[in-house]
N, C-alpha and C positions, 0 to 999 in steps of 0.2 A: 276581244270578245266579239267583234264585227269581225266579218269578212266581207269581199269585194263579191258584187253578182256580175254574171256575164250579161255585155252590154245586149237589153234585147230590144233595142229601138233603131232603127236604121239611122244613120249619117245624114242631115237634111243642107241643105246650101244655105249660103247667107241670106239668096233671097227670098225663100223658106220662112226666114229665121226673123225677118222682117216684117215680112208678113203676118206669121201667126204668134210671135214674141208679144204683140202688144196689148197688154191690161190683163195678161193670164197669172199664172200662180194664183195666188189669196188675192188679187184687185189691190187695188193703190186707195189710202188713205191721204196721202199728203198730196195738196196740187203740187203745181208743175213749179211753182218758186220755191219750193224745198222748203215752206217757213212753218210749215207742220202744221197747217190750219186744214180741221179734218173736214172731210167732204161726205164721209157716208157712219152711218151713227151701229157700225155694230161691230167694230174691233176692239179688242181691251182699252180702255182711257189711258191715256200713256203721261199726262200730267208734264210736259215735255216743252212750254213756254217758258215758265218762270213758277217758282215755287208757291204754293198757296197754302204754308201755313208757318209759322213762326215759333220755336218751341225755348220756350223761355226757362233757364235752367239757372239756379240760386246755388251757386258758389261753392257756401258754404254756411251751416247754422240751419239747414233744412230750408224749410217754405213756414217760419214763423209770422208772427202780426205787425213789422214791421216792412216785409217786402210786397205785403200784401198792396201798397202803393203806389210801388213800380207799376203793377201789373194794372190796377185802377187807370193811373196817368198814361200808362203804354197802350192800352185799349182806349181812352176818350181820343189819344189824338190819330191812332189807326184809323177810328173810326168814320172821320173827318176824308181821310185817305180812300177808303174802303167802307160804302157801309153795308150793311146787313154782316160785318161781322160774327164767327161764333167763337165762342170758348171751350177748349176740353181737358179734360184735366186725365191722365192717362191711369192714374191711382189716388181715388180720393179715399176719405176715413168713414163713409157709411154707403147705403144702397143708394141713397135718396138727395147725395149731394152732401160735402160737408160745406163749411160756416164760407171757404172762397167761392165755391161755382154758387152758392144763395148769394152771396153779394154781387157778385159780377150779373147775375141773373136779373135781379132788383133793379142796381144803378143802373145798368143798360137797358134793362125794359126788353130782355129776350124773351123771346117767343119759346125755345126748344124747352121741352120735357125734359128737368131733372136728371132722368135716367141716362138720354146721349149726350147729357156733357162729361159724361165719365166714363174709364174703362171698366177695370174693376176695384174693390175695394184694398184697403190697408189688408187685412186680414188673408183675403185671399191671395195677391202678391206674396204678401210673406209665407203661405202654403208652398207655393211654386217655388221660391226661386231655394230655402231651407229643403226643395227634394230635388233642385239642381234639375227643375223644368222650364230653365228661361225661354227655352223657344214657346211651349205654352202660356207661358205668362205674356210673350212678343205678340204671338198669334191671337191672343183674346183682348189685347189690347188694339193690336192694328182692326181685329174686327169690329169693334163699338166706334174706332176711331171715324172709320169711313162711312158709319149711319150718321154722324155730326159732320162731316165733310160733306156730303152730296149734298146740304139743304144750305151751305154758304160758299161765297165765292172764295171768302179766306178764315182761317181758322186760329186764332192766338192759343198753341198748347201749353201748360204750364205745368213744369217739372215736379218732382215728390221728391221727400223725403223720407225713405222705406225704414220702419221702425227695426232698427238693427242692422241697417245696413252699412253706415261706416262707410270707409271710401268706396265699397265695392256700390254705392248710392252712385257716384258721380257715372261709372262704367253701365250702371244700369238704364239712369238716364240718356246717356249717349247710344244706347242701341235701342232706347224707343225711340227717340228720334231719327235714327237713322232706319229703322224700320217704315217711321213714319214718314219718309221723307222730305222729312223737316231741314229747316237751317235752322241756327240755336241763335241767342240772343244770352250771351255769359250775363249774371246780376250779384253782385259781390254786397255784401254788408262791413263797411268797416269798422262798425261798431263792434262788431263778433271778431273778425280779423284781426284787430289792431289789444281786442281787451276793451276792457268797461273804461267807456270814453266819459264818463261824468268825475273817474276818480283823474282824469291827466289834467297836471292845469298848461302845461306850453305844447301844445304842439305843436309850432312850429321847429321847437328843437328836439322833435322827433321825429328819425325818418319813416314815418308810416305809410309811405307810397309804395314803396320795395313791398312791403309785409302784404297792404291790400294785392298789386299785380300778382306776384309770386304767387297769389291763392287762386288767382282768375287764371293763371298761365297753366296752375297742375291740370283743370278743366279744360283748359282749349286744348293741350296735347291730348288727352283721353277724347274728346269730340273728334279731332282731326282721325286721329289712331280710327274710329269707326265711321272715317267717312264722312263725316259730315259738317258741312260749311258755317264756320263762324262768323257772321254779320259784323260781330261786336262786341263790347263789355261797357255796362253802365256799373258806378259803385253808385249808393245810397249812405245815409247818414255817415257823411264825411264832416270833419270838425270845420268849424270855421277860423281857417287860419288867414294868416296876409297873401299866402301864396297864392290861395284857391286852390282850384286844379290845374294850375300850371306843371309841377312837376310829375303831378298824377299822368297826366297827358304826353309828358314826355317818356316816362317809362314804358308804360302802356306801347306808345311807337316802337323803344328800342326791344320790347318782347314782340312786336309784331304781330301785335293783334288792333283792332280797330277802336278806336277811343270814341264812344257816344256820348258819353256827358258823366256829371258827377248829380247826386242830388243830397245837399244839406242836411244836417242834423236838424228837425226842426220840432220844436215844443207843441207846437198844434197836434202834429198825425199822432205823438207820442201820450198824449197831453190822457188824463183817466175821467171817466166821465161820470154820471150818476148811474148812469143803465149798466155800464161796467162793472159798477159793484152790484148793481144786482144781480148778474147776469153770474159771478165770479162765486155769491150767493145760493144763484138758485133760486132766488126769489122774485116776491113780487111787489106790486105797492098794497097797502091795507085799504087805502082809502083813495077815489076818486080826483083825480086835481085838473087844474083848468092849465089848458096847453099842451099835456103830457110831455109831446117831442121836445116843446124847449126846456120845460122843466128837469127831462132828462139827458137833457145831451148838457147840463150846467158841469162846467169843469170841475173837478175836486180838488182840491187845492192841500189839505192836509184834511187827518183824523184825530178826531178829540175822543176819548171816552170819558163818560160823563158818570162819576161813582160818588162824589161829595154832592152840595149845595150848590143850587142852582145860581146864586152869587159868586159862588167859586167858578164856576165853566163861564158866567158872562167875564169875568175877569180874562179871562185867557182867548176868547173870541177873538179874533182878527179882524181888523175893517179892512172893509173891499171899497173900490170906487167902482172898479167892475163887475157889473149886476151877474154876468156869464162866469163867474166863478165864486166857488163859496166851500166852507167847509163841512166835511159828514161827522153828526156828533152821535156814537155808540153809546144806547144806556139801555137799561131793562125798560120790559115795557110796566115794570110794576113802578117806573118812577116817572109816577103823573104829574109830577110837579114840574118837573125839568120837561117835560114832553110838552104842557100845555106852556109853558112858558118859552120854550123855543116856535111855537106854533103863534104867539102873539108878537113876539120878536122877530122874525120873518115878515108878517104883516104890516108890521109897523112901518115898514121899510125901512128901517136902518142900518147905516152901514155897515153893520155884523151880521154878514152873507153867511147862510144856513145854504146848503146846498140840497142835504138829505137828513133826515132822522133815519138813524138805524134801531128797532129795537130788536132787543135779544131775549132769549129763551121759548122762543116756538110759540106762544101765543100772545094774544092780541092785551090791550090794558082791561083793566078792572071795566066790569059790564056797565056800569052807569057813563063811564068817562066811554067805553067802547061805540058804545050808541049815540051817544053827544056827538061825537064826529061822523058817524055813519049818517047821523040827520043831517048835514052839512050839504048842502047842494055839492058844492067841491071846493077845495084849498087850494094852496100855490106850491104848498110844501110836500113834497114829494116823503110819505112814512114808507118805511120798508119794513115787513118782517123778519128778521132771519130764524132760521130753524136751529139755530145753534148758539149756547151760554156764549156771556159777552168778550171772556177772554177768547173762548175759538173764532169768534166772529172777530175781534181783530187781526187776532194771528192769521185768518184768511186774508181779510184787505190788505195785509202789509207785503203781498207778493201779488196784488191785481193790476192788470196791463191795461191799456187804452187799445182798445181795437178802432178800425174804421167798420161803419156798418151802413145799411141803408137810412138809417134815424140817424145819421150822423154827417147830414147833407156839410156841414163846415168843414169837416174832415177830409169829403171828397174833392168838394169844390179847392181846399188846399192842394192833396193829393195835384189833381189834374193844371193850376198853376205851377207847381214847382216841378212839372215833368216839363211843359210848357216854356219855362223861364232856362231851363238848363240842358235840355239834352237834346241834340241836332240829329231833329229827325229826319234828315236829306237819306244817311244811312241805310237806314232803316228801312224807307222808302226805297231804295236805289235796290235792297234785295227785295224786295215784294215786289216790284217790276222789270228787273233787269229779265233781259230774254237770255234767258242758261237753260242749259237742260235738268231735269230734277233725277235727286241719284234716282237709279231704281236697283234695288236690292233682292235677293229669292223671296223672301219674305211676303212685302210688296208685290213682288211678278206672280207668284203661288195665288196669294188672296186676290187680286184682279182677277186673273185664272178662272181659278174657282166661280169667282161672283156671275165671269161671261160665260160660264158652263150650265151653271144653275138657269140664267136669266135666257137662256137657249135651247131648252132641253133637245138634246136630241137623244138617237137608239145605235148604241156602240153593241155591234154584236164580237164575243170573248170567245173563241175557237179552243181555248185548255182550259175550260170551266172544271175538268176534274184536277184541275192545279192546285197545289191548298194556297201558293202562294195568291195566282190567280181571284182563288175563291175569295182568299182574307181582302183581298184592294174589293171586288164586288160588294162586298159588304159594307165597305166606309162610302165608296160611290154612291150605294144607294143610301145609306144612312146620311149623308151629305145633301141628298138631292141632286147632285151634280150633271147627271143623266140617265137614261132607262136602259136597260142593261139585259141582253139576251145571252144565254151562256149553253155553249155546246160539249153534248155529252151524255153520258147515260146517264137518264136520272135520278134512277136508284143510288148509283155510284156518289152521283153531285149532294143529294140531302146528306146521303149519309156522311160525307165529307163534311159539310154544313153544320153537321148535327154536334161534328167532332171537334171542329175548332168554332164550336158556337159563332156560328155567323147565320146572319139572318141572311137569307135572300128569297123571303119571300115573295117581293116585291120583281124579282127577276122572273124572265119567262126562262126556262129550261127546254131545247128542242134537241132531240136526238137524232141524226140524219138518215138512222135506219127504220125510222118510223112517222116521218115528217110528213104532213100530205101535200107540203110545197116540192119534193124531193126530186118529185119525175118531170114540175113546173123547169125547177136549176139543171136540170140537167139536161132538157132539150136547149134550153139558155148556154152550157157548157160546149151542147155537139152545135150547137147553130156557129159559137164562136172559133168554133178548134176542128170544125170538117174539113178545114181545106188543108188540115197539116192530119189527117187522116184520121184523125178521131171518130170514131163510132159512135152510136146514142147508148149502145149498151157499154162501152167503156167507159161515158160519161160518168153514167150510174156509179159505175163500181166507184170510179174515183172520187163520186163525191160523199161514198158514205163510208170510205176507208179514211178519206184524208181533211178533217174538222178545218182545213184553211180552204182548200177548196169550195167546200161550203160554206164557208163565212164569206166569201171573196163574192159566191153567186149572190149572199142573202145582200150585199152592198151593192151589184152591180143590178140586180131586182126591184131595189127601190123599200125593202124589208128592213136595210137597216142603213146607218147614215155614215158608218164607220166602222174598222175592225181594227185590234191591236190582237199582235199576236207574239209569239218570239221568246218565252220564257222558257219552252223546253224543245222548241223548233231553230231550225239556223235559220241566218239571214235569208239566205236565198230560196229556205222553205215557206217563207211568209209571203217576200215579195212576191217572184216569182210569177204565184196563180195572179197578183195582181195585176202583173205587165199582160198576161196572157187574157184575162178575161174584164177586167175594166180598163185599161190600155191608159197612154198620156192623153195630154189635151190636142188639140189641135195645135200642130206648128209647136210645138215642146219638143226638141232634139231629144233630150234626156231626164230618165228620174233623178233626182238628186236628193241629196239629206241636210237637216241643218241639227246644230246640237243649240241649246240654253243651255249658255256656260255662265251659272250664278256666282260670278266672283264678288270679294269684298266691296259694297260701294256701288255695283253695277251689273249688267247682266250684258253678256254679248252674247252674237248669234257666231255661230263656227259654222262653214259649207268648204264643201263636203267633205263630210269624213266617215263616212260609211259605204257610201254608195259605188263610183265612180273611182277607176284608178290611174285613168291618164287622161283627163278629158280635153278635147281641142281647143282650139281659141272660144270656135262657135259657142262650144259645150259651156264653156267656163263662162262665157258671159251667158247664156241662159240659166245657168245655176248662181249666178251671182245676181239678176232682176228676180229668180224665184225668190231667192233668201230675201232681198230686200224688203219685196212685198209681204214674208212670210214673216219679216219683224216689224212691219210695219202695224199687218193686222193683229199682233202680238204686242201692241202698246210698246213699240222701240223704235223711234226716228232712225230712219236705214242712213248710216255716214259707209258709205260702200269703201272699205278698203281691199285691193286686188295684190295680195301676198307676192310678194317674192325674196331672192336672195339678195337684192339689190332694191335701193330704192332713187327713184327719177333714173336717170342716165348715169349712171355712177357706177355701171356697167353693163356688156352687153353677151349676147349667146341666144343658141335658141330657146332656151328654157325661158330667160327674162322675154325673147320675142314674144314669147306666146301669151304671154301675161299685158304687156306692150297690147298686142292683137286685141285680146276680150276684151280688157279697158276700153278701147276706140267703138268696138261692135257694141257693146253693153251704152256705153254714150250716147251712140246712134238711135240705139233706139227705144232708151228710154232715159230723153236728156233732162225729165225734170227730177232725176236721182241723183244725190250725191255719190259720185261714182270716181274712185284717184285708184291710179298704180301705173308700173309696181310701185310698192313700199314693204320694208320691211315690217317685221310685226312690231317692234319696239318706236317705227319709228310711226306707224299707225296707234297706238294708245296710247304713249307718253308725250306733250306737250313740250315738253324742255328735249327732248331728243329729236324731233319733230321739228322741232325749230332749226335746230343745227343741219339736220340733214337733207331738207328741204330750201336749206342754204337763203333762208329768210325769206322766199316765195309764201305767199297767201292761199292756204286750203284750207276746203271748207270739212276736211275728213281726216287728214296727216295731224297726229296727235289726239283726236276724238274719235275716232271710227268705232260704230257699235255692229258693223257685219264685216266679218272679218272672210275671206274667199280662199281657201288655199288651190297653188295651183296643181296636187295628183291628190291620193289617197293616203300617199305612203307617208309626206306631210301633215296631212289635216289629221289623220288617227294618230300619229304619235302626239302632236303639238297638244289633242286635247287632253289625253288621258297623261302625258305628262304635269298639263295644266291643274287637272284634278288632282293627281297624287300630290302637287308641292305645293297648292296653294288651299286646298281642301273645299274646292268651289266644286259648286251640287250641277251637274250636268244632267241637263233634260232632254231627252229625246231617244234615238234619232227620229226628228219628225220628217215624212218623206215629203218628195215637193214633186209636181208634175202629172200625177194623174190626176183622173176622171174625179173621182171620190178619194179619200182621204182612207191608208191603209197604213198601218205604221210597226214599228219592228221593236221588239223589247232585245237588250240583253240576256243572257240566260242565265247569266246572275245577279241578276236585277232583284231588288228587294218588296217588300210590300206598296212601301210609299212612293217607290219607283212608280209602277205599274198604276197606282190610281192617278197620278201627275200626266202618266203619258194617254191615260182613259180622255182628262179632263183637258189635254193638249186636242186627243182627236176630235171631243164634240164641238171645240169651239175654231178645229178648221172645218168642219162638215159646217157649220152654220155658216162660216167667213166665203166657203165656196159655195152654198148657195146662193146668198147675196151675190156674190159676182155674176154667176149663171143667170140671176134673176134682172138684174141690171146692163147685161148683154144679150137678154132678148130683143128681139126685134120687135117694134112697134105695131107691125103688121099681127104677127104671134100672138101677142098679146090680146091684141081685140079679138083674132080667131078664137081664143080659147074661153073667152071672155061669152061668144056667140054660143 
C-alpha cells in the first residue's frame, strides 16, 4: 500500500550531520542517563518507571463478603507503603458505588467522589460484552480508570465478578488489567475451592493444596496469555491444620508462581452480627438505644423463635459470660409478654445475653405497650421490626452472612492484623517499586493519544474532505474534541455528503480553493518557494486550486493550520511531495523518514522506516534512527534503539552488516544519551531468552527490550511490518513522517475510518510536541525581541 518517494533532499556530510542532528525531530524527553525522568511536560505520560497500580483478581467464587478482607488488610498496609492511595473498581453493581468502594471509601477516609472509583456498572458490562463489544466495555473502563489515576500516586484495582460470565470472567478480568496496565495480585478462597470447609473434620488428611493452586494456576495462565505480570497469589480462609502453609508454599513454587502468604479461617470476619440481620431485613430498630454501634455490632450467636410461654423461651436461653455475643429471639410483636420480659431480662443483666428482639408481622405492638417504650429516654436492647410473618422472618435469618462494614471497627481492625501477621509484604512491595517498564498496550497508547490531543487542541487541515471515509473520521474528531478540523472542497458537495452519511461537521470550517480569499495569499507563498525551479505566480495559482494537497501543504506552511493528513485516495508521493517542496526538512535533517505504531499483544513498538526511504546511507539511517527515538519518546515509549540486521554483534560481516556497524557508531556519537545497540537481529532485539544467547552473555541495555526497532532499506522494514500485522493481528499506526518543518503525514488508501481519525490525533499531538521544541530552541535574545 506504500511506495518509496524519490529522494528529494540532497546527501549532507557527517559533519553536517553533527551539527544540525542535535535535539531535532519531536526534542528529547528523557536526560541524558537514559533513566526516563522527564524533562519537558507535554509528551504523552509513558508510566515507564514502575507500575502504579495493582489489580487484585479473586480466583474464584466472584468478589463475595469474605474476600472483601483481603482487600481491607492489603490497602491498610500499602497504605503505610504508599500513602494517598486510591481504589477503583473497573465494574461495580450500581452508579453510585456498591457496598465494596462505600467501605474502602469509609475505613480509609478517601476523599474521591463515588463516581471515579468506578468504571461502569453490572448492568451495563453485561450490555457490551452479551453484543461482543469488549473493546467498548475496555475503552470506557480505561476511560473512568485514568480520571481516578491522575489524583493518586498508586491505585489498588479490584477485580468483578460479571453476572454470567463463568470462566469467560477470569479472560475478562485479565484484559482489564492489561489494558490497564496493571500487574495482578492472584487471591483464591479455599473455602469455595476446597468445598464447605465447616462439614471436613481432618484436613490434614486431605490434600487440599493441589485443589487451592490448580485454581490460582488456571488464572495465572489466562493473566500471563494477556500480558500481564503476576506479583503473586495469596489464599484466605485456609483450615487450620499442623502443616500450616508449609505445603501450600511448596506447591505454589513447583507451579511457579509467587507465594504471598496464606490467611486463616477465622470466626471474627465471618462471625454475624445484629445490624446484619437487619441489614439482610431491611429493616430498622423501633426504638431508640443507648450506644447503637456497640449494641449492633453484638455477635449473634444463635436464633430462638419465641411461640409458647415466656417460661418456656427463658428455659432454652443460653448463658453468656461474653457480654459481645447473645442471642436473636423472633416473636410477634402481638406477644407483649415475652417482648417486655425479654426487655427486663436484658436489663437485669443476667447471664442470658439477648442480643436483638426481632418482632414480626410489619407493625409495631399494641398502642399502650407501643408508647410505654417510645416514652423511654433509650434501652440497651436493640427491637427490630421486620416487615415479614414470623416463619418468613426466620427462613430469612437462616441464610444471613456477616459482612465487614465501617460500624464494624472489630472486623476491620481483625481484617488488617491477620493480613499483618501472615502475608510478606516484601513482594508486593518489590513490584510497586521495582524500576520495569509498564506494558503499554493499543488500548492504553490510543487513550493517552487521545487525552494529548484533546488537552492540545491544535488545526489539522483534511485536503479529501469530499472523502466519505474522510468525512466519517471528521466527525468522531470533532465529536471527541480531539482537534479543529479544516476540510477542503467544494462545499455544496462536502454538506451534502455530510448530510448522507449523517455526520455532523458543523463545527468544521469548509474552504474551497477556487474561492478562498487566502488563495492568491498561498500562492505567491507557492512562486516565492518554487521560482528558482521555474515556477511562475500564475502556475502557482492553477496548481493550487486544481490540487487540495498543495493547498493544504500552503495552509500549513502559512501558519493557517498546524498539520495536514492526507493519502486515502492520493499516493504516497502525491501527499508528500508538496511537502518536501514547499515546508522543506529541519535544519541539518539529511532525510524524511516514517515510523509506524506497531500495537502488538502486551506492547507497542515503533518500526523506522518503512515507508519512506529505500536504501538509506549509514548517515541517513542513523538520522532516522535519533528521529524515531525521539518520535517514541514524545509518544510515551522509552526509545531502547535497536539497529536491524541480518547478523547480530560480530557474528558476521559484509557491507550490508558495515552499514548498519556505521549508523550505530554516528547515531552514538551524537546522541550518546540514547539507548542506541546494533547490529541485532530482530528476534534477538525483543526476545530476552534469545537475547541472552546471542549477545553471548554481554550486558545491554536494548538486546531483548528494544522498543524502536530501525530497519536497514525499505524493502525490509515494509514487509517485516505488514507481515507482522497479518500474523500476529497487531493494529499499526501511522505512517507518521519525521523530519520536516511542520508535521504532514500520509494515510493508506485503504485505510479505514478509525484509521484516519488515529492518524488525525497522531498529527495534532506532533504539531504540538514540535512546537514545544521550536519554542524551547529559541534563542534568548528572540525571545525578549519579540517580548519588546
Amino acid at each position: 500500500m506504500l511506495r518509496a518517494v524519490g529522494k528529494k533532499v540532497r546527501r549532507v556530510l557527517r559533519e553536517e550531520l553533527l551539527a544540525g542532528l542535535q535535539g531535532r525531530g519531536l526534542g528529547r524527553i528523557y536526560d541524558a542517563s537514559g533513566t526516563g525522568v522527564r524533562k519537558h511536560g507535554w509528551g504523552i505520560s509513558s508510566r515507564e518507571t514502575h507500575t502504579n497500580s495493582l489489580y487484585i483478581h479473586h480466583t474464584i467464587g466472584g468478589v463475595g463478603r469474605d474476600s472483601v478482607a483481603v482487600t481491607v488488610g492489603l490497602l491498610h498496609s500499602l497504605e503505610r507503603l504508599q500513602p494517598g492511595i486510591g481504589y477503583f473498581r473497573p465494574i461495580d453493581q450500581t452508579t453510585i458505588g456498591g457496598y465494596r468502594s462505600k467501605l474502602i471509601k469509609s475505613v480509609f477516609k478517601m476523599k474521591d467522589d463515588p463516581a471515579i472509583m468506578q468504571g461502569v456498572t453490572q448492568d451495563r458490562a453485561y450490555e457490551l460484552v452479551t453484543n461482543d463489544k469488549i473493546d467498548d466495555l475496555l475503552e470506557e473502563v480505561l476511560k473512568a480508570y485514568e480520571a481516578c489515576r491522575v489524583k493518586h500516586d498508586f491505585v489498588v484495582v479490584e477485580g468483578t465478578s460479571l453476572r454470567g460470565g463463568g470462566d469467560d470472567t477470569v479472560t475478562l478480568n485479565a484484559k482489564i488489567a492489561q489494558t490497564l496496565g496493571s500487574s495482578a495480585l492472584l487471591v483464591t478462597d479455599a473455602g469455595i475451592a476446597c468445598g464447605k470447609m465447616d462439614k471436613m473434620k481432618n484436613w490434614d488428611g486431605f490434600d487440599w493444596e493441589k485443589r487451592v493452586v490448580n485454581n490460582a494456576k488456571l488464572s495465572d495462565l489466562v493473566f500471563r496469555r494477556e500480558h500481564v505480570d503476576v506479583v503473586g497469589a495469596i489464599v484466605h480462609r485456609t483450615p487450620q491444620t499442623e502443616r500450616k502453609d508449609k505445603l501450600l508454599r511448596k506447591v505454589f513454587e513447583e507451579m511457579k508462581i509467587p507465594f504471598v502468604g496464606a490467611l486463616p479461617e477465622d470466626s471474627v470476619l465471618r462471625s454475624v452480627q445484629v445490624q446484619d440481620v437487619a441489614k439482610k431485613l431491611e429493616a430498622g430498630l423501633l426504638y431508640p438505644v443507648e450506644d447503637e454501634e456497640v449494641a449492633m455490632s453484638t455477635e449473634v450467636t444463635q436464633y430462638l423463635v419465641a411461640t409458647e410461654q415466656l417460661s418456656d423461651l427463658l428455659r432454652h436461653l443460653p448463658r453468656y459470660v461474653d457480654p459481645t455475643k447473645g442471642s436473636i429471639v423472633i416473636t410477634s410483636a402481638n406477644r407483649v409478654d415475652i417482648l417486655l420480659g425479654l426487655i427486663h431480662l436484658h436489663e437485669s443483666k443476667s447471664n442470658a445475653n439477648i442480643a436483638a428482639v426481632v418482632l414480626s408481622g410489619g407493625k409495631p405492638p399494641p398502642r399502650e405497650v407501643h408508647e410505654l417504650l417510645k416514652a423511654r429516654n433509650s434501652g440497651t436492647l436493640p427491637i427490630i421490626l421486620s416487615p415479614q410473618m414470623t416463619f418468613e422472618t426466620a427462613s430469612a435469618l437462616a441464610n444471613v452472612e456477616g459482612y465487614i462494614s465501617s460500624k464494624t471497627p472489630l472486623k476491620v481492625e481483625r481484617a488488617q492484623t491477620l493480613f499483618d501477621d501472615n502475608i510478606n509484604m516484601k513482594l508486593i512491595k518489590d513490584a510497586m517499586f521495582q524500576e520495569r517498564p509498564v506494558r503499554m498496550n493499543s488500548k492504553l497508547f490510543q487513550h493517552n493519544l487521545f487525552t494529548r490531543a484533546k488537552q492540545c487542541i491544535q488545526t489539522i487541515v483534511l485536503p479529501e474532505g469530499e472523502e466519505p471515509r474522510t468525512l466519517q473520521a471528521a466527525g468522531t474528531v470533532l465529536r471527541r474534541g480531539l482537534c479543529n478540523l479544516i476540510l477542503l472542497g467544494d462545499r455544496e458537495k462536502i454538506e451534502t455528503l455530510a448530510k448522507q452519511f449523517r455526520v455532523d461537521i458543523s463545527q468544521a470550517r469548509i474552504v474551497d480553493p477556487r474561492d478562498c480569499p487566502e488563495t492568491e495569499k498561498y500562492a505567491r507563498y507557492f512562486y516565492e518557494s518554487r521560482k528558482h525551479k521555474g515556477i511562475t505566480l500564475g502556475q502557482a495559482h492553477n496548481i493550487l486550486i486544481g490540487d487540495v494537497n498543495y493547498f493544504g501543504t500552503c495552509m500549513v506552511a502559512e501558519g493557517a493550520a498546524d498539520g495536514m493528513v492526507s493519502g486515502a485516495v492520493h499516493t504516497t508521493a502525491n501527499t508528500v511531495r508538496p511537502a518536501l517542496q514547499l515546508i522543506k526538512t529541519l535544519p541539518g535533517i539529511p532525510v524524511v523518514s516514517s515510523v509506524f505504531f506497531m500495537c502488538l499483544p502486551g506492547k507497542v513498538l515503533v518500526y523506522g522506516d518503512c515507508a519512506i526511504n529505500s536504501d538509506p546511507t549509514s548517515e541517513e539511517l542513523a538520522a532516522i534512527a535519533i528521529a524515531s527515538a525521539d518520535t517514541a519518546a514524545a509518544f510515551g515509549i522509552k526509545p531502547r534503539v535497536a539497529m536491524l540486521s541480518y547478523a547480530t554483534g560480530d557474528s558476521n560481516k559484509g557491507p550490508l552488516i558495515q552499514k548498519v556497524i556505521d549508523a550505530t557508531a554516528i547515531a552514538r556519537k551524537l546522541r550518546p544519551d540514547l539507548l542506541i545497540e546494533g547490529p541485532l537481529q530482530y528476534d534477538a532485539a525483543v526476545d530476552p531468552v534469545i537475547a541472552k544467547t546471542k549477545m553471548k552473555g554481554a550486558e545491554s541495555e536494548v538486546a531483548g527490550k528494544a522498543s524502536v526497532l530501525i530497519f536497514p532499506d525499505l524493502n525490509t522494514g515494509n514487509n517485516t511490518y505488514k507481515a507482522v500485522q497479518q500474523t500476529t493481528g497487531a493494529v499499526a499506526m501511522g505512517p507518521l513522517l519525521q523530519g520536516l518543518r511542520k508535521p504532514v503525514n500520509d494515510l493508506s488508501r485503504g485505510c479505514t475510518v478509525p484509521d484516519i481519525v488515529t492518524t488525525i490525533a497522531l498529527t495534532a499531538v506532533q504539531a504540538a510536541a514540535m512546537k514545544e521544541t521550536a519554542k524551547r530552541e529559541t534563542p534568548k535574545e528572540n525571545l525578549v525581541a519579540s517580548a519588546a
